[in-house]
N, CA, C and O atoms as a printed pandas DataFrame, in Angstrom:
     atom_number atom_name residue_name chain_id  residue_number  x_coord  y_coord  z_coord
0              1         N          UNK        A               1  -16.962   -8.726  -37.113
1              2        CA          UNK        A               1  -18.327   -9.127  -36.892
2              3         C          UNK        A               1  -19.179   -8.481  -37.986
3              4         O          UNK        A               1  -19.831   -7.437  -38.018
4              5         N          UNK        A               2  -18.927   -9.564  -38.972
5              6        CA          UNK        A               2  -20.070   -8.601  -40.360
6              7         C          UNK        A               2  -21.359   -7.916  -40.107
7              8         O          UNK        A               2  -21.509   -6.985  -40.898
8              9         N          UNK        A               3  -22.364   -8.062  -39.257
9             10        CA          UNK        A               3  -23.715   -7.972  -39.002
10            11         C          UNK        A               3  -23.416   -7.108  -37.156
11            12         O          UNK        A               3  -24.301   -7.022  -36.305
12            13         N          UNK        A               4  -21.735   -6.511  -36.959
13            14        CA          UNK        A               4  -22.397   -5.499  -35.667
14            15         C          UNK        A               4  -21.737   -6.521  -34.704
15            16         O          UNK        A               4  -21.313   -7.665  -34.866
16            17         N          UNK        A               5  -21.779   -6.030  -34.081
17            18        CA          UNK        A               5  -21.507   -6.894  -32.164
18            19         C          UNK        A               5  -22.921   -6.256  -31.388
19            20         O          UNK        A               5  -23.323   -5.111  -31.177
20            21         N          UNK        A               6  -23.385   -7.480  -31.119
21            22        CA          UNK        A               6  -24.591   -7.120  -30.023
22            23         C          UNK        A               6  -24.044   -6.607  -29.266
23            24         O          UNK        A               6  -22.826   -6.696  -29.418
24            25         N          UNK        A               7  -24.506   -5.807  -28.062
25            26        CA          UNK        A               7  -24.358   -5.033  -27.149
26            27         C          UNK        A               7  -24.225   -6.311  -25.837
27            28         O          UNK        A               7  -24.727   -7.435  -25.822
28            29         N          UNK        A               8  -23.716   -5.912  -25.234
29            30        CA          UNK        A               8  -23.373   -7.146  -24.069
30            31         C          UNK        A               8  -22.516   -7.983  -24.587
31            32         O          UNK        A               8  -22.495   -9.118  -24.111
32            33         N          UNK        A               9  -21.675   -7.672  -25.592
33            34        CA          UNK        A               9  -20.935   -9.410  -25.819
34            35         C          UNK        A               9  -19.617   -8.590  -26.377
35            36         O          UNK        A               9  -19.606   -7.628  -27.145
36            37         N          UNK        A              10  -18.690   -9.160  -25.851
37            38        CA          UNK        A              10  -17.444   -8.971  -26.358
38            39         C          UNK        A              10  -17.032   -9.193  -27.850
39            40         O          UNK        A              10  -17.531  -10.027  -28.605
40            41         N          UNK        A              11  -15.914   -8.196  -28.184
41            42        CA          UNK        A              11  -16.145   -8.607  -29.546
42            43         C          UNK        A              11  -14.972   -9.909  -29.785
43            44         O          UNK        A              11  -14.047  -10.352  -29.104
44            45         N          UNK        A              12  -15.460  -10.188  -30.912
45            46        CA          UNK        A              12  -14.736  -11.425  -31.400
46            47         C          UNK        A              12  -13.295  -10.810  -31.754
47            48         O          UNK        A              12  -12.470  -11.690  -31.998
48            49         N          UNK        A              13  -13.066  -10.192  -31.793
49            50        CA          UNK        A              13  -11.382   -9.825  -31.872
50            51         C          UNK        A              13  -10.240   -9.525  -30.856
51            52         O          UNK        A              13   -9.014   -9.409  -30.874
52            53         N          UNK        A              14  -11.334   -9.455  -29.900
53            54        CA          UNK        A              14  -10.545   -9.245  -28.467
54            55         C          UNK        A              14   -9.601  -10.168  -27.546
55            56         O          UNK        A              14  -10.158  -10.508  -26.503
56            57         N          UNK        A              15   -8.470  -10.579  -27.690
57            58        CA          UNK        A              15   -7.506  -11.112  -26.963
58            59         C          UNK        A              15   -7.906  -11.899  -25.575
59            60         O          UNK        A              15   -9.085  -11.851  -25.227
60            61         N          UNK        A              16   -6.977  -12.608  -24.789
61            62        CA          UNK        A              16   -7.260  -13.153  -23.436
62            63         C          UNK        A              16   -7.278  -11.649  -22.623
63            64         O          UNK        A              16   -8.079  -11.149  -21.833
64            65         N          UNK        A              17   -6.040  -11.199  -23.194
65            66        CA          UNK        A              17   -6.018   -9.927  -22.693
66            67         C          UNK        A              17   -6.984   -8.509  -22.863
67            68         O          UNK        A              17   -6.530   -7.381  -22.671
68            69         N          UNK        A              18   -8.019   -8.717  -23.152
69            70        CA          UNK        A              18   -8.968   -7.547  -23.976
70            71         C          UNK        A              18   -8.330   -6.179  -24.491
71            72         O          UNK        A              18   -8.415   -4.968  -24.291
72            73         N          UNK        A              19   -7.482   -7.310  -25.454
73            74        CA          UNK        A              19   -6.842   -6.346  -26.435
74            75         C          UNK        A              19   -7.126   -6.547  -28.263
75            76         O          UNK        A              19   -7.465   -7.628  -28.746
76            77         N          UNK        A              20   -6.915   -5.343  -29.048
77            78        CA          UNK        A              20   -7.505   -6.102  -30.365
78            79         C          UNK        A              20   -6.616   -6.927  -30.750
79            80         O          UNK        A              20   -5.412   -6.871  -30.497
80            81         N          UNK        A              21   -7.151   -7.683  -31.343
81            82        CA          UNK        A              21   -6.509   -8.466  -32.787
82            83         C          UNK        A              21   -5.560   -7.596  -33.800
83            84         O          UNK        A              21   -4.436   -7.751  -34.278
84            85         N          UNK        A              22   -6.703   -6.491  -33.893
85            86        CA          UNK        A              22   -6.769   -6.039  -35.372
86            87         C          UNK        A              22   -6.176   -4.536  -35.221
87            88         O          UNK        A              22   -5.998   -3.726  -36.131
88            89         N          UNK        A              23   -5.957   -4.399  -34.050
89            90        CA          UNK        A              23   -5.444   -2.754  -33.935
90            91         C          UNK        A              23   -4.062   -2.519  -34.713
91            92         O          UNK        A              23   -3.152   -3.209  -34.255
92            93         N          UNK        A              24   -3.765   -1.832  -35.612
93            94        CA          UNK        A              24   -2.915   -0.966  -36.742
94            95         C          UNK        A              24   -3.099   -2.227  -37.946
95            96         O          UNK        A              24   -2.166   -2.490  -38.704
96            97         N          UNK        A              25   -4.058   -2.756  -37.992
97            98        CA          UNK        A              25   -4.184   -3.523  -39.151
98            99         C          UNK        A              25   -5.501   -2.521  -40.052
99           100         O          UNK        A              25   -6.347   -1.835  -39.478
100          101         N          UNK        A              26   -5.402   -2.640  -41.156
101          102        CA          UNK        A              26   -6.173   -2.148  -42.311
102          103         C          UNK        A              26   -7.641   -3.001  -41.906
103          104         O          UNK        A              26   -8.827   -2.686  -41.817
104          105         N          UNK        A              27   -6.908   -4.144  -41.736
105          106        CA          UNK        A              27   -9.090   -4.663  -41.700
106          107         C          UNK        A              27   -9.992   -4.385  -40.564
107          108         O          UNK        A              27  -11.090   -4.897  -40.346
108          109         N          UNK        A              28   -9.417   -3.573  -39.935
109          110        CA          UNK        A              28   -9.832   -2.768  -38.131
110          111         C          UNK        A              28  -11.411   -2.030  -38.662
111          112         O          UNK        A              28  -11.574   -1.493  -39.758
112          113         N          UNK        A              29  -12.086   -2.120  -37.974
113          114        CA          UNK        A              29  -13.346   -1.998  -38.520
114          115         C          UNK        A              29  -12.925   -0.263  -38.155
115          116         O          UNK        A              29  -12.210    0.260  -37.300
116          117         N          UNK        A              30  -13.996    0.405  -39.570
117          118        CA          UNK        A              30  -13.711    2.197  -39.409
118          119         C          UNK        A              30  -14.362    2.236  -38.312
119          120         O          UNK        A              30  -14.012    3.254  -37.715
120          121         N          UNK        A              31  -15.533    1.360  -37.419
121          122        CA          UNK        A              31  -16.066    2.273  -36.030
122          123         C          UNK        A              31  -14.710    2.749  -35.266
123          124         O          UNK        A              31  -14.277    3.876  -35.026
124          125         N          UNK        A              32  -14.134    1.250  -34.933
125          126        CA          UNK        A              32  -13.109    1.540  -33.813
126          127         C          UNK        A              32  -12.104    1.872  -34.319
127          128         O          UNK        A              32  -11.340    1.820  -33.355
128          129         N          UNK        A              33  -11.350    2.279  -35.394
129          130        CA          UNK        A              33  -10.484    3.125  -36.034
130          131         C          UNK        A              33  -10.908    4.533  -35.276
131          132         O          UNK        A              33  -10.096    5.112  -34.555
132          133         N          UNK        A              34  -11.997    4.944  -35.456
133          134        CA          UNK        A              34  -12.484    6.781  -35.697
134          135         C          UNK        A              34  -12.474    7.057  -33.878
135          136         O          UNK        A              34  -12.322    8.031  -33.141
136          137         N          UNK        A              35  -12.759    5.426  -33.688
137          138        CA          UNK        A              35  -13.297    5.968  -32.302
138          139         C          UNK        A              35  -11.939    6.365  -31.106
139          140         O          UNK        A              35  -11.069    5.530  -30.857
140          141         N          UNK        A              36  -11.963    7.943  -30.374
141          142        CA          UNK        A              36  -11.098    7.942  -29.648
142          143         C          UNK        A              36  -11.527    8.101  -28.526
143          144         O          UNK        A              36  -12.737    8.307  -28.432
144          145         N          UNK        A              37  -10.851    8.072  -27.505
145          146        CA          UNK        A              37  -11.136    8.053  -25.794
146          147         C          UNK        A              37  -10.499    9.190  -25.480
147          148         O          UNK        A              37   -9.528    9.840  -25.867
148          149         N          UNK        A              38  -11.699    9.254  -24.308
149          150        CA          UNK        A              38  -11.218   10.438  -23.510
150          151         C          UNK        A              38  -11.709   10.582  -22.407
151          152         O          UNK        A              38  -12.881   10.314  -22.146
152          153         N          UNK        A              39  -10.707   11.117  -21.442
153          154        CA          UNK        A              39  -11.164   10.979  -20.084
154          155         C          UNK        A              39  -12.944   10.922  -19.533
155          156         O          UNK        A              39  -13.597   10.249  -18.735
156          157         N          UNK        A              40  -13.145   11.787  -20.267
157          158        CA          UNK        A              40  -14.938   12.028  -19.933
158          159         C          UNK        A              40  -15.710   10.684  -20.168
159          160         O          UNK        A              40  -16.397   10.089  -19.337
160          161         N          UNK        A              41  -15.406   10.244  -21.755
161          162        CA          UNK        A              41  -15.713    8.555  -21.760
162          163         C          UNK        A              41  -15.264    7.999  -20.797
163          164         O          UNK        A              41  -15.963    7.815  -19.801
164          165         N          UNK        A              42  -13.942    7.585  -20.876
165          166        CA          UNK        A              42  -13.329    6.227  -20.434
166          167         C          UNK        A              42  -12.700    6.507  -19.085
167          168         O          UNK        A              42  -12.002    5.633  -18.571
168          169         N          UNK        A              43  -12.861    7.435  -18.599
169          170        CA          UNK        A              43  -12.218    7.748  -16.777
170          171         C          UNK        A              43  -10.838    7.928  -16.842
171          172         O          UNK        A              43  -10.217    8.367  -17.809
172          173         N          UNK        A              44  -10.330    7.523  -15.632
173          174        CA          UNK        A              44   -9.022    7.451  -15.714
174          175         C          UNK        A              44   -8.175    6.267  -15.649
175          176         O          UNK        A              44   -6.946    6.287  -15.575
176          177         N          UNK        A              45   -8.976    5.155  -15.686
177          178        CA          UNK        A              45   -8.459    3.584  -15.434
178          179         C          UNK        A              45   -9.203    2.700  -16.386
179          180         O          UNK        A              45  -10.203    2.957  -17.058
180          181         N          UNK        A              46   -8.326    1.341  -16.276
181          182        CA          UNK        A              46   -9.604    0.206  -17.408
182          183         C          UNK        A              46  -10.813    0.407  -16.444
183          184         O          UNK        A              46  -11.799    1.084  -16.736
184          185         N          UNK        A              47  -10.680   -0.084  -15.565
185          186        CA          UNK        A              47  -12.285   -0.550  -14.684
186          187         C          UNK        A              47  -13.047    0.787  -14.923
187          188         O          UNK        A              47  -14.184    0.597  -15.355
188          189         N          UNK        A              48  -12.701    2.096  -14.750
189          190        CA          UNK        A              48  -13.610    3.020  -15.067
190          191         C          UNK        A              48  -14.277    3.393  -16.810
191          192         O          UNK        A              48  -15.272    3.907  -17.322
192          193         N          UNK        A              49  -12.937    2.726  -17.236
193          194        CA          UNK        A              49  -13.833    2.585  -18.836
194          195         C          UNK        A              49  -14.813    1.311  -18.878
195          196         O          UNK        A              49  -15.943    1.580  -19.284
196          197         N          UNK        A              50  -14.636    0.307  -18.617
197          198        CA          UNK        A              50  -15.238   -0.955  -18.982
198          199         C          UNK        A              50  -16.657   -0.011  -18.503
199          200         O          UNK        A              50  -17.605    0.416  -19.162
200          201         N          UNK        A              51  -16.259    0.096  -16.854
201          202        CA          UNK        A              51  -17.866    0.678  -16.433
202          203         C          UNK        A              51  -18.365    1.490  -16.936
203          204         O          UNK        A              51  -19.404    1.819  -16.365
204          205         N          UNK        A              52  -18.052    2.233  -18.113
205          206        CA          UNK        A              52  -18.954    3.602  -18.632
206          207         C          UNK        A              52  -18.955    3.092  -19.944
207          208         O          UNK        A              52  -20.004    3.384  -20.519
208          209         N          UNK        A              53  -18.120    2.393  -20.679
209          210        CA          UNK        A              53  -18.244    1.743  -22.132
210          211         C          UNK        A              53  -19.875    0.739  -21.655
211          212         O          UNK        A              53  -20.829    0.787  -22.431
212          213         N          UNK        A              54  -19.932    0.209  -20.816
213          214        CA          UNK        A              54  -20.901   -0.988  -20.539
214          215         C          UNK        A              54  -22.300    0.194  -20.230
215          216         O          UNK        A              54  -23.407   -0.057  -20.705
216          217         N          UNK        A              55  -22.190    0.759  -19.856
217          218        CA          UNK        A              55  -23.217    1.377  -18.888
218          219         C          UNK        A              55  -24.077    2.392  -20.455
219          220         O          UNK        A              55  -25.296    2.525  -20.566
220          221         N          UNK        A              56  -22.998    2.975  -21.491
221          222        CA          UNK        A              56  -23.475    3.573  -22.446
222          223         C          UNK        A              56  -23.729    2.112  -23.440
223          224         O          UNK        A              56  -24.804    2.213  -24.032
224          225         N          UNK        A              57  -23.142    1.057  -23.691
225          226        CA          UNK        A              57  -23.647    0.285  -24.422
226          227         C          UNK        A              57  -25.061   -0.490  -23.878
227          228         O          UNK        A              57  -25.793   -0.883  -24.786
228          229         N          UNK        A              58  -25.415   -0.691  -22.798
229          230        CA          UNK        A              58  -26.356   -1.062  -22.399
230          231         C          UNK        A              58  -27.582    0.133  -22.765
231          232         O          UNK        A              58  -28.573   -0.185  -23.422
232          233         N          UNK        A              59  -27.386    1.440  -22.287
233          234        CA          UNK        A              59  -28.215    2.997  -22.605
234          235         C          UNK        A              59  -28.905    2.934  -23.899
235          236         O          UNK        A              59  -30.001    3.380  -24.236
236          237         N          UNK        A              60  -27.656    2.014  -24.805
237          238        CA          UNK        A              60  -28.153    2.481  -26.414
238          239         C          UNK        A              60  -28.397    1.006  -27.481
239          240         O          UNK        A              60  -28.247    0.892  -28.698
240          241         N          UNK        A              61  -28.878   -0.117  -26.316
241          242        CA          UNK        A              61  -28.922   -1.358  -26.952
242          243         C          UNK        A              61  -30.179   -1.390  -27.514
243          244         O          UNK        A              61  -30.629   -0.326  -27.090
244          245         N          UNK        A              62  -30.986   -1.845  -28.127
245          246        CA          UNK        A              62  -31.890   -1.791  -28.465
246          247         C          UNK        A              62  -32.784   -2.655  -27.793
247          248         O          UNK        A              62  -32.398   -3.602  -27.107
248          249         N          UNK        A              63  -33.993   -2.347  -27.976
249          250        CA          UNK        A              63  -35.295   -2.976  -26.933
250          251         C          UNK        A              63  -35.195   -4.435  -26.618
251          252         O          UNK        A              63  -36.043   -4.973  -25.905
């Protein structure tokens, strides 16, 4: 997504399965390369990440 992924929208690389495309590929954008998880983020389950990935992307969307 040259220009960012709005906040609320899935990204365009994400699978049926909301998995990447692009994960161990070189063209993996450096955000989500650098970015790692950890319990405090992402809980201990998907549903507890989706809900705290969503809840901080909504926190820091812009006006």
């Amino acid at each position: 997504m040259p220009a960012g992924k709005p906040a609320g929208h899935p990204c365009i690389q994400l699978d049926a399965n909301g998995r990447c495309r692009l994960f161990g590929h070189p063209e993996r954008p450096r955000v989500c390369r650098d970015f790692t998880p950890t319990v405090a983020l992402c809980g201990d389950n998907r549903r507890q990440a989706l809900e705290r990935l969503t809840a901080l992307e909504r926190a820091t969307a812009p006006p």
